[in-house]
N, C-alpha and C positions, 0 to 999 in steps of 0.2 A: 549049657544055658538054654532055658526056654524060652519059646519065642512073647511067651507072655509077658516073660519080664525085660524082656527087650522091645517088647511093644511099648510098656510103662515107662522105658527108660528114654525111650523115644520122644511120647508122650510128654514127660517131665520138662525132658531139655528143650523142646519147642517153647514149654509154658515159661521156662527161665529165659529165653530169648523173650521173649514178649512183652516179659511183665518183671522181669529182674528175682532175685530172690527176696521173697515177703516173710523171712525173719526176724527175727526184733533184731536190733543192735547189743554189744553189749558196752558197761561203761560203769563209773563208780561215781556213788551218790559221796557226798563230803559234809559231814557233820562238823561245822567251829563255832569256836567263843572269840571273843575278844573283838577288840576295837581295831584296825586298820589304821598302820602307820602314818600314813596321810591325812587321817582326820584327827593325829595326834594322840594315836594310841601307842598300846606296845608290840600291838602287829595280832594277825589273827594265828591261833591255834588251830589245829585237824582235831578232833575230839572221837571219831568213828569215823572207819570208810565201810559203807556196804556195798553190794553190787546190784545194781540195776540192768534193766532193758529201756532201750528208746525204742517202741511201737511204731510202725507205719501204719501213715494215715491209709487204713485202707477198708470201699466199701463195698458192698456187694451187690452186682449192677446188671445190668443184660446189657450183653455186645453185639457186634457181627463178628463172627470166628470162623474163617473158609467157607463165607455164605450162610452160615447159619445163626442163629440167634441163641447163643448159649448164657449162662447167668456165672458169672466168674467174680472171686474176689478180686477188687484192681485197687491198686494206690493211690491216690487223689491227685498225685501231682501229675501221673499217667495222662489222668482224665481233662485237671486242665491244660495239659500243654497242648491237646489234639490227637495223642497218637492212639489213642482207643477210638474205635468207632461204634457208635451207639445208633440202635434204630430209628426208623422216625416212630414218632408217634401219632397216630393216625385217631379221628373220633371215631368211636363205633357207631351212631348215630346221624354221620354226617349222610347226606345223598350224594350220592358219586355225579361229580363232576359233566357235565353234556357240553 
């Protein structure tokens, strides 16, 4: 094994602690007819199942990452809960502080 891909494998599973894995989900879309027995039909029919992905909300941000300010895709609910840290943002324009 080289150390390159063990540096990447490194690399990787830090990013999976982090940030979880950013693959879709998978799951099945449900094509029906009919009326639903409670509204006094004769119940619904499946007519097609296809297979879909459920997408995470995810956007592309600038972090702090070991001190540094990297730009990473992150998942939105990451970002609301607090556990991302995001720079300040500073004016460029302002006069520094006396």
């Amino acid at each position: 094994m080289s150390t390159l891909k063990k540096n990447k494998r490194i690399k990787r599973a830090k990013q999976l602690e982090l940030y979880g894995d950013l693959k879709p989900g998978r799951g099945n879309s449900l094509s029906q007819r009919g009326k639903p027995k409670y509204l006094g039909g004769n119940g619904r029919k499946t007519t097609g199942i296809t297979r879909r992905k459920f997408k995470r909300n995810i956007r592309k941000i600038q972090i702090i990452e070991d001190g540094q300010i990297v730009r990473r895709r992150v998942p939105v609910s990451l970002i609301r809960s607090g556990r991302i840290e995001k720079p300040l943002v500073t004016d460029p324009f302002a006069l520094p502080a006396e």
